[in-house]
Steps between C-alpha positions, in 0.01 A plus 500: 500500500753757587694385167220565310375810715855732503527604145155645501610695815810635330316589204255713775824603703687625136131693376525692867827580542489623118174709578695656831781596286293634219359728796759608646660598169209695414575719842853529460438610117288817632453487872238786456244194393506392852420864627220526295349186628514650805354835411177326306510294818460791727252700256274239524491462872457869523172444287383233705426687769231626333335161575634472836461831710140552524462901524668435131255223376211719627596812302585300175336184564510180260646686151822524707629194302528727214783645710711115504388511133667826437880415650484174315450631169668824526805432724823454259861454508593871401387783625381642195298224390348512820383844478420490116257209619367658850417877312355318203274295769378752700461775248272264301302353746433873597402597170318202377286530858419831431351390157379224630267705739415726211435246249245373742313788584521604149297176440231594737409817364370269166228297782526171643436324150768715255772449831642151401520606100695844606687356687621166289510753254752774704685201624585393124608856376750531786673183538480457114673863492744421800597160306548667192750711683727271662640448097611819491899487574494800755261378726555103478885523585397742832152455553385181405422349830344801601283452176412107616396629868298760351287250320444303753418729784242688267353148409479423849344844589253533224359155533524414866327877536194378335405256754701652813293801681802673667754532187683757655567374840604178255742703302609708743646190765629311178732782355582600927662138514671541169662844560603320851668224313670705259658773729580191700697334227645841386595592866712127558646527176646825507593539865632109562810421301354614141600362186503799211428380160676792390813414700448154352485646136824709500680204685382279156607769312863525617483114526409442123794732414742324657441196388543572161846692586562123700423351129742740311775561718528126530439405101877619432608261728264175437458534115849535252422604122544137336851387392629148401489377884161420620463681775158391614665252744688761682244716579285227602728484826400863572233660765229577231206541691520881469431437095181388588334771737426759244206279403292604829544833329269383161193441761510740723244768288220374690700565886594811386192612397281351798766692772502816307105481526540467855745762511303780387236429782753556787606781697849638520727266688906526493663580269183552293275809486158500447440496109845353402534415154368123484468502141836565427590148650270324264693728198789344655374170509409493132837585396697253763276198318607645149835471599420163701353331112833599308698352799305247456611436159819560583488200753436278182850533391664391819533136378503469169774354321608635190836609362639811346833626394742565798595861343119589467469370835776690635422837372112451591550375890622754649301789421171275564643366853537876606162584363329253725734568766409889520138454455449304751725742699267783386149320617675399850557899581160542342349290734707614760366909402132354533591322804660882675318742332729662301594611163673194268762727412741227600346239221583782281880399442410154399280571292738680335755226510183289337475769219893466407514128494222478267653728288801317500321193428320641235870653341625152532237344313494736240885487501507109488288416165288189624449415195834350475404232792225236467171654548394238711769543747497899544078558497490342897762741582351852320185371660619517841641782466195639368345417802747655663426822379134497536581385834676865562245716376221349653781593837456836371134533471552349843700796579260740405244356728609466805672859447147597440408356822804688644349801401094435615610366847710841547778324553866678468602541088856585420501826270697325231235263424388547177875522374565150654155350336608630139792335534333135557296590208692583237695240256256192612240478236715568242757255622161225546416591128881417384456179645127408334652569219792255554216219582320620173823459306564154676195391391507543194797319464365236672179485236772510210696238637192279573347566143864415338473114671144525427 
């Protein structure tokens, strides 16, 4: 029996211990999960006594459920989502009683047989005009929920009204309990240990950066242009784990755009003023997961094998290695200028740098004739190092955000700014269309050479 009986129990043991560990992970990950368990915890004990002092349960009587109802629907994680959820609650429930009331003695004035058909009939033009709204961008990314408790409440209002003699007395202890939910939920979240979305958003947003500088300062060092030696093996032995966390960066529209909803609906806190420039973040978003997609074609090239000659090779390498190098030099002191507040005049250098190497590249390949090399062999290297480029000026446009940002948060701009931006600016396109037209060329030569075996 015990033969038969341990293996189960190990199996239970190993699904336990797994489950504990899972936990725990989860709390060491973001140990502000296990404060807000607590603070929903409290909220809703605060509530309950409602229920269980009686000079409250006489005043507010059996609707104070709606109260328990509120913190566990409108109590979130952030502070912002929080209130976004508790204003859009109470300020619709107010509104949609108020109508409610009216709708119903609106009805009455028609007699006791024309009351139900008013009414069905006021009850379809308003939650038929208040669904039609929640498609319109503006109000479904802020106001949507507010939209949902609006329909219901009226609903509940207008048609419970009908048959219920004291309406008012009705509406009046439901949207009491609600308000007393909601200020409860706003009050724990903001005063106990609160999590800012907006805090949350600009911690993304310097996060995001840096992991594509992670991706380019170490692409010099894990990927060599191709030569005779494979070198596949070699960097196989490497760390490489840093190559891969760009690709959080490809989903992260929806985060961004969720926190920086949240944002807007909190007060000032820190290091952030009331009306700070959330939209600039998602701006800056865009243009990090522009930059994350050609990195992400760049990361295509980091084991394939191919061959091309060593003197091509040579004069190409170098160039390319410091382009990648500096760029992801230049997004690391972006990131670190979002992070502190302050001008990226420092990203301005490498940038700079950036804007030489490609012109150098582009010299080189000009200089070098690839047409005297086997198509096949050069078009993977002109490709990456049209990659490259677009890699740089989408750094630029980069540039121009966050200095934007710089600018809208009041933070401290050097007086030489414009100078140091028309410097990152200038030779890059042209130097981008030098190289397209290499590719074309390359091409071409390829098509020739195919249709000649053809």
């Amino acid at each position: 029996m015990e033969v038969a009986f341990m293996p189960s129990y190990l199996k239970v043991r190993a699904h336990v211990v797994d489950f504990v560990n899972k936990i725990q992970k989860l709390g060491k990950d973001d140990p502000r999960r296990i404060m807000h368990s607590f603070k929903v915890a409290l909220a809703i004990t605060l509530v309950s006594m409602v229920y269980y002092l009686r000079p409250l349960y006489k005043g507010i009587g059996d609707t104070g459920i709606w109260a328990i109802m509120t913190v566990v629907v409108v109590f979130e994680y952030t502070a912002g989502a929080t209130l976004s959820k508790g204003m859009n609650r109470g300020l619709a429930t107010l509104l949609a009683g108020v109508l409610g009331i009216g709708a119903k003695y609106l009805a009455s004035l028609f007699g006791p047989k024309a009351e139900p058909i008013v009414l069905g009939c006021l009850v379809f033009l308003l939650v038929a005009s208040a669904t039609f709204s929640r498609f319109i961008p503006h109000i479904k990314r802020r106001y949507d929920y507010g939209v949902l408790i609006f329909i219901l409440t009226f609903s509940l209002v207008a048609v419970s009204g009908y048959r219920v003699d004291k309406i008012i007395e009705l509406a009046h202890q439901r949207l009491l309990t609600i308000i007393l939910g909601c200020a409860t939920c706003i009050i724990i979240s903001i005063c106990v240990c609160p999590v800012w979305a907006g805090a949350d958003l600009h911690s993304l947003t310097v996060s995001n950066l840096e992991k594509l500088a992670s991706f380019l300062e170490g692409f010099g060092d894990v990927f060599e242009l191709p030569s005779e030696v494979d070198n596949t093996n070699r960097s196989a032995e490497r760390d490489r784990s840093f190559l891969t966390a760009y690709q959080s960066v490809l989903n992260s529209k929806s985060t961004e755009e969720s926190l920086a909803n949240f944002a807007w609906w909190e007060p000032g806190h820190g290091k952030f003023p009331f009306g700070h420039p959330w939209k600039q973040y998602l701006k800056i978003g865009v243009l990090t997961r522009q930059c994350a997609y050609h990195i992400e074609a760049l990361n295509g090239y980091l084991d394939v094998k191919y061959k091309a000659s060593s003197e091509f090779q040579i004069r190409v390498q170098e160039p390319c290695t410091k382009i990648s190098f500096e760029a992801g030099k230049a997004l690391k002191e972006l990131a670190s200028s979002v992070n502190l507040f302050t001008y990226p005049s420092s990203s301005a250098k490498h940038i700079q740098t950036c804007k030489n190497a490609v012109e150098e590249v582009s010299t080189t390949l000009q200089a070098s004739m690839v047409g005297q090399w086997d198509v096949l062999d050069t078009i993977p290297i002109i490709t990456i190092t049209s990659v490259l480029i677009d890699i740089v000026k989408c750094i630029e446009t980069i540039f121009a955000a966050i200095e934007e940002l710089s600018q809208q948060a009041n933070a401290e701009v050097s007086l030489d700014k414009n100078k140091k931006q028309k410097q990152c600016h200038d030779g890059v396109v042209a130097s981008h269309a030098v190289v397209t037209v290499i590719i074309h060329k390359s091409a071409l030569e390829l098509r020739d050479v195919e249709d000649h075996r053809g």
